[in-house]
N, C-alpha and C positions, 0 to 999 in steps of 0.2 A: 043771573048766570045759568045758563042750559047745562044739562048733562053731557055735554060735548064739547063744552069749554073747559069742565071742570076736571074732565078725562085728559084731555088736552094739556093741562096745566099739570096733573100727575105725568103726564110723558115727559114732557118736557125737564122737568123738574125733580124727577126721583130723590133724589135725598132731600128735599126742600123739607120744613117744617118737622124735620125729626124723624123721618120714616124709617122705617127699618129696613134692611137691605137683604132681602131674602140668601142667605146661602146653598151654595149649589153643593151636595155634597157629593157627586161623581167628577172625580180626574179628570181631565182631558184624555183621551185617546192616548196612549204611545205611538209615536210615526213609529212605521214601517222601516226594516232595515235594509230595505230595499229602495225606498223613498232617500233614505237618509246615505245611500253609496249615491244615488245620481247627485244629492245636494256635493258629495265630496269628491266625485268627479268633475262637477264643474268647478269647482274649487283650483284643484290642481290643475286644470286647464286653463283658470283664468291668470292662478299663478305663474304658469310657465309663460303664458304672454310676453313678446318681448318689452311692450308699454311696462310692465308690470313688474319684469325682472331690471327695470330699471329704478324702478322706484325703491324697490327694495332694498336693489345696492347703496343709491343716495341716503337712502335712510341709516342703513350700516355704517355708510362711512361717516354720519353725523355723529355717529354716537362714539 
């Protein structure tokens, strides 16, 4: 087995045979609050949909 099988075989394979799982100890990022109004404007747009404000009602009225 060559050096590039064997590297191969760790990629592949990360936790195989016990490995240790390195931890990453920085957070992800916080999104943006500005990121996260465009997410919540399309939201409410998708909401208002008339496909959408149908479903919602069916769902209401199931319950």
């Amino acid at each position: 087995m060559s050096k590039d099988d064997e590297y191969d075989d760790q990629m592949a394979f990360p936790f195989a045979e016990g490995k240790a799982v390195e931890k990453v100890n920085s957070p992800a990022p916080a999104p943006s609050s500005d990121f996260l109004g465009k997410i919540l404007k399309e939201v409410k747009k998708r909401n208002e949909s008339p496909a959408m404000k149908r479903i919602i009602d069916a769902t209401n009225k199931s319950k």
